[in-house]
C-alpha positions, 0 to 999 in steps of 0.5 A: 500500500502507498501513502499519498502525503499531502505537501504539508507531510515531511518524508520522515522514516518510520521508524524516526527517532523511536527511543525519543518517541517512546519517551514523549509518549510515556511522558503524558503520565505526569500531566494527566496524574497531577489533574486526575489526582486533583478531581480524585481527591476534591472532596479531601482537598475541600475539607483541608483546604477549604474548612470542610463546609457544605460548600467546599466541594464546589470551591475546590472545583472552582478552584480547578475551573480558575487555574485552568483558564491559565491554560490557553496562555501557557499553551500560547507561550509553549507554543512559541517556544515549540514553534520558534526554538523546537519541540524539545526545549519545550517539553523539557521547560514545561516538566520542569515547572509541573515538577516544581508545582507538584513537590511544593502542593505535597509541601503545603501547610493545610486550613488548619495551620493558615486558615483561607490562606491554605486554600489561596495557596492550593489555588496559586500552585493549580495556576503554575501547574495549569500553565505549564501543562499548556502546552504539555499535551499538545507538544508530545502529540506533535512530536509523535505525530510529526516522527510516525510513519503515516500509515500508523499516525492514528495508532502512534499519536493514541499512545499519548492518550494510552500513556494519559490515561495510564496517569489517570489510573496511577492517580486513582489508584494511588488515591485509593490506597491511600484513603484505604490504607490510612486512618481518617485522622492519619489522611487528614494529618499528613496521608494526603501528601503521599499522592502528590510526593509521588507525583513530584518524584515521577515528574522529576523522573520524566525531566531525566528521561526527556533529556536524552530525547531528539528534536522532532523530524519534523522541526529539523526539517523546517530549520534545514529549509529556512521555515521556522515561523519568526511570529508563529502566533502571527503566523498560525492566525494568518495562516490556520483559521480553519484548522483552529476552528476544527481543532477547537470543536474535536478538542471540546467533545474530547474535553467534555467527554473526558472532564465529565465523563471520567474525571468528575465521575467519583465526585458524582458518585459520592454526591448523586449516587450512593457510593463512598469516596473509597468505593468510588475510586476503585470503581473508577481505576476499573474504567481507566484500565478500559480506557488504556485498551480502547485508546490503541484499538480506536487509533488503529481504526482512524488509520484504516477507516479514515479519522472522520468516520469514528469521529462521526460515530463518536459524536453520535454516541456521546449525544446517545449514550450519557443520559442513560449512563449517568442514570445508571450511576446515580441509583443505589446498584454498584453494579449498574454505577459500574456498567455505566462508569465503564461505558463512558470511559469507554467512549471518552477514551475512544474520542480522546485517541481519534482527537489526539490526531486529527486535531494535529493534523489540522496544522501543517508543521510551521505553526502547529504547536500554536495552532493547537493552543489556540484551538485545542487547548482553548477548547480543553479550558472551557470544555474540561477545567469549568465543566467539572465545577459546572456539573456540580453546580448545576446538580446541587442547583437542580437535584437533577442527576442527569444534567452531567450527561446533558452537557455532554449531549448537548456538546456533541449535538452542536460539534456533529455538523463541524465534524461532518463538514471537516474534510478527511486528514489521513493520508490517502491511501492508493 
């Protein structure tokens, strides 16, 4: 089989830079670690931080919400850098500050020591670490795609997504063992430091390793031939317009069906369902492990089937399936919380593998990274820092338990026609 590439496409080796790459794929763990622990443990951030008052779930999601409108910013100077010095000084830049936020939030004197000081604290090391994240995701789903054979964009490209979700169990399981392992007062005293000391450690861990890595194939290229964008921010809004709008719609269903459909889910079961904060975890560590083998075989279906007819059937499936499912976990059956728990994972992990690609491929190589900030990572913050706080808002607002699953029914319904409309980005195949 021949691939036809479209003239954005650099020759670039299958195998290309295979140890670096590996590396930036693995690396995605720290980043969807520190965000997932965050929700995970919401309801025993909400009584250290915030005084443990009826409405201190609500500030630690708003909390979350705020920091991550950082996003966007740090995506748009990560960017620069990624578009301007390289993909490799950008990614080492940004471990470093996540493993600096994350070793001084394990550090931090709680409520009960500084009062709401505690809970401004908490909220200035969510900024730094939103911020840096900004262009984490972005970078290592670039970086894979731009050093992938073409034939395998779909399936390389998902192991950032794999490798995201593989943070997204660590964090939950090692919450869980926590809370389990520890008494009441031992987690209030000084257990919930545990989660985030590992995380600093693993952040720590991932800075080593990139340091051995390449610079991107791709990035090489455009140095060789004169094309490193001087503005890329400039050049992404003369140049990209479409692609950013595209790459905006696929991020925000990806988000939605994450944040809400994934992260938010143990906070939903402890307040709407009937389910406990340790009973809830688990249940959740059950569905990150279907999302991690879902992730690869869906991007292995965007290579050979194309990536807008999975996307299209995705939408499809996100519009249908969440109202039944957030019922399903609303009632008082652990096994019913289960199967639908699973189910949306399922179909959040499935979106997130396919939308790691084909929001990449929206871009050519010069100005991608910022591209991406402007439309992926836009999306992500309004999509997937507010909508946790926003479901419980509403929830609590309205006793309603299935507002959750109309979020993400409504979102899919309005990103089906962009979808439908976007022309396919895989390579073609003769």
């Amino acid at each position: 089989m021949l691939v036809v590439r479209r003239q954005s496409d650099p020759p670039v080796p299958a195998n290309a830079h295979r140890g670096s790459m590996v590396v930036a794929a693995l690396s995605t763990v720290v980043e969807w670690y520190d965000f997932t622990l965050y929700l995970y443990f919401a309801p025993v951030l909400a009584r250290l931080f915030f005084g443990g008052q009826p409405a201190s779930l609500i500030t630690a999601l708003a909390g979350f919400a705020i920091a991550y409108l950082l996003r966007p910013l740090g995506a748009v100077v990560f960017g620069h850098v990624g578009d301007r010095v390289g993909r490799r000084p950008m990614m080492l830049l940004s471990m470093a500050l996540m493993s600096f936020a994350m070793l001084a939030t394990a550090l931090l004197p709680t409520f009960d020591s500084i009062g709401i000081a505690a809970g401004g604290l908490l909220l200035l090391l969510r900024c730094v670490m939103s911020f840096s994240v900004g262009g984490e995701y972005t970078g290592v789903v670039a970086y894979l795609m731009e050093g992938a054979d073409p034939r395998r964009r779909g399936l390389v490209t998902s192991c950032a997504s794999a490798a995201s979700e593989v943070g997204g169990l660590l964090a939950v399981g090692v919450s869980a063992l926590t809370v389990h392992g520890l008494s009441p007062a031992a987690l209030t005293s000084w257990g919930w430091r545990i989660p985030f000391l590992v995380g600093a450690a693993l952040a720590g861990l991932v800075w080593v390793a990139r340091s051995t890595m390449r610079e991107s194939p791709d990035f090489e290229r455009q140095q060789a031939s004169g094309a490193v964008p001087a503005r890329p921010l400039r050049h992404a809004l003369a140049h990209h317009r479409a692609g950013i709008f595209r790459s905006f719609a696929i991020s925000a269903l990806g988000s939605i069906t994450y944040y809400v459909g994934i992260t938010y889910v143990p906070a939903f079961l402890t307040s709407a369902g009937s389910l406990s904060e340790g009973a809830a975890l688990w249940l959740s560590t059950v569905a990150a492990g279907v999302v991690i083998a879902v992730t690869p075989l869906v991007g292995t279906l965007s290579d050979r089937v194309g990536r807008k007819p999975v996307l299209i059937g995705l939408a499809l499936a996100s519009a249908l399936l969440p109202l039944p499912l957030f019922w399903l976990m609303s009632g008082n059956s652990t096994v019913q919380a289960l199967c639908g728990a699973v189910l949306l994972a399922a179909v959040a992990g499935s979106v997130s593998a396919v939308g790691a690609v084909a929001t990449a491929e929206q871009f050519p190589g010069e100005g991608r990274l910022t591209g991406l900030a402007l439309g992926a990572t836009g999306a992500t913050a309004l999509f997937g820092g507010l909508t946790p706080f926003l479901a419980q808002a509403l929830l609590t607002a309205t006793g309603w338990a299935l507002v959750p699953g109309a979020m993400i029914a409504l979102v899919a319904l309005v990103v089906l026609p962009v979808i439908a409309r976007a022309p396919e980005t895989r390579p073609r195949r003769s």
